[in-house]
N, C-alpha and C positions, 0 to 999 in steps of 0.2 A: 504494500500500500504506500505509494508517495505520497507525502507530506505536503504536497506543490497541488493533490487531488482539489477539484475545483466544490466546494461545501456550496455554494447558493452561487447564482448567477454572477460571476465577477467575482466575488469569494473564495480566496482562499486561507488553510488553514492560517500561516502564517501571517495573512491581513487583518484576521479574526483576533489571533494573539495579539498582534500589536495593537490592535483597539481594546482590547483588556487589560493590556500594560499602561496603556493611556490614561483608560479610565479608572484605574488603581491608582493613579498618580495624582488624578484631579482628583479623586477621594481623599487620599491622602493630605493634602494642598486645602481641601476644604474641612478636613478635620481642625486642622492645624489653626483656619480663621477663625473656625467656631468658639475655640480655642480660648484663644486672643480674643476675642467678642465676648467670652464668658467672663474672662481676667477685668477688659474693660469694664465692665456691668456689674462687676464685686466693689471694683474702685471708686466706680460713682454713687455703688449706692453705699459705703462708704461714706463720701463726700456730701451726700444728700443727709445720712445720716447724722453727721459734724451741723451739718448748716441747721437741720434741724431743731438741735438739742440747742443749738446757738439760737435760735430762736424762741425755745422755751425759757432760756434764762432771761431773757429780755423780758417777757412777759414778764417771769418774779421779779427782775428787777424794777418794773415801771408799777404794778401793780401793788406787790408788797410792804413798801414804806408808809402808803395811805391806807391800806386793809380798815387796820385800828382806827383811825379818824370814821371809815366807811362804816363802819359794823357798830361802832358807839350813835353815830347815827340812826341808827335801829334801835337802839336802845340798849345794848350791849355796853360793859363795861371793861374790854378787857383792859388788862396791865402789863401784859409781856408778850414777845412777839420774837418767836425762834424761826430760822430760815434752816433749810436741808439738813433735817433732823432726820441721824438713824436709831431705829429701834431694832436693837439686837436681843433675844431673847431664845438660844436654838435651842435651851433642855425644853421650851415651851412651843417649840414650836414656830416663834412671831421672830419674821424678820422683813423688816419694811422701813421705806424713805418717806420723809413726809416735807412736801416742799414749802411749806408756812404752816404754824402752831399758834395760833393766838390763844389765851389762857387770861382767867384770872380765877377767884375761888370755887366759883358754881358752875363753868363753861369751860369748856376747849372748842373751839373751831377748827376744824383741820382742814387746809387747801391744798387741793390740788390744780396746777397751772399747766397747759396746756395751748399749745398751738391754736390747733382746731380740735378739739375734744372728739371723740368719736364714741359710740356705746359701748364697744368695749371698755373705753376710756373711765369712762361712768361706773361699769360692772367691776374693772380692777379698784377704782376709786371703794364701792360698797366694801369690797376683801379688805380691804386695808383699816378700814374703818372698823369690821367686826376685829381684825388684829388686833386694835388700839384699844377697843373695848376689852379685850380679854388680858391684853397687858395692863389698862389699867385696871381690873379686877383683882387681877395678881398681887398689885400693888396697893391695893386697899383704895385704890383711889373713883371717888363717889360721886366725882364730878358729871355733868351729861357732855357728852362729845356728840357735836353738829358737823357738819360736812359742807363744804363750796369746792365748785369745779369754776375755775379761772381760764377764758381762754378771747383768744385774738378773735378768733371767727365760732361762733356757733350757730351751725343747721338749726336749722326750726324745730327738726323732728330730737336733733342731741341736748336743747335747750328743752325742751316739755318732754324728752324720757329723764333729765338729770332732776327738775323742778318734781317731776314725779316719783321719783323715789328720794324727796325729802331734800335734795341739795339748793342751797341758795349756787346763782348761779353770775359768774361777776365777767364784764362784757366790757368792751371798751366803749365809751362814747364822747367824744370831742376830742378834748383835752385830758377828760379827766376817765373814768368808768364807773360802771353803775353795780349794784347789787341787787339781783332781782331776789325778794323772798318766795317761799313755797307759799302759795298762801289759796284760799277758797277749796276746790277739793283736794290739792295736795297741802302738807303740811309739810314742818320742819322737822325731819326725822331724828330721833336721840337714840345712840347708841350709850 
């Protein structure tokens, strides 16, 4: 049998081979971009990731030094005011970051600050909240803890699921920002 036998009209083996070898090559060639396109897309999301969190800090930071002014406005009286506070507790279980603590003898507020808030955002917010409650438990501590979710942008539908499960909900407006309370069928939830 020669190897030079014609396989399909104008085909032969050897023509057949080298387009297999060809396309072995550009496979190859295209693996290798994929590649490089997977590397890139680690890096930027990465760099999206950076920018992000650069973002959230700007929120604590423009937000968090008025909190107290805001929230006494309400009629709240806090006295102290903690920024990225961890609660480490691992024979119990609780280990959580709390990005503003406002406190005085009967109240803690705990905020959390956020970009665009999103429902998970909310749902991780409640876990940390029942945490804190269990931590202060532990601790003898008899205080009621309330909950605010902080953010640049809030959906309609992430601002009335967060007001819905009891969070006051703090939004920019102008210059300054607003605190919306839970209030007619939702309420202020205490943990």
């Amino acid at each position: 049998m020669e190897t030079t036998q014609a396989i399909g009209e104008g085909l032969t083996f050897e023509k057949v081979w080298a387009a297999l070898m060809e396309n072995r090559e550009q496979i190859k060639a295209t693996a290798q971009q994929i590649k490089a396109t997977n590397e890139q897309m680690k890096e930027t999301d990465r760099r999206v990731g950076q920018l992000t969190n650069r973002f959230g800090e700007m929120v604590e930071y423009m937000i968090v030094p008025n909190l107290v002014t805001k929230f006494n406005e309400l009629g709240f009286e806090f006295e102290k005011t903690h920024r990225d506070t961890v609660i480490k507790d691992p024979k119990h279980d609780i280990i959580t970051e709390v990005d503003a603590f406002l406190e005085n003898g009967d109240k803690v507020m705990i905020v959390e600050t956020k970009t665009k808030p999103n429902i998970d955002d909310i749902n991780d917010h409640i876990e940390r909240m029942e945490k804190l409650r269990k931590y202060a438990d532990l601790h003898n501590d008899k205080r009621k803890y309330l909950g605010a979710v902080a953010g640049v942008v809030f959906g309609d539908s992430e601002k009335t699921y967060a007001l819905k499960k009891g969070f006051y909900v703090i939004e920019p407006s102008g210059d300054t920002f607003n605190i919306t309370e839970p209030t007619g069928k939702y309420y202020p939830h205490e943990w």
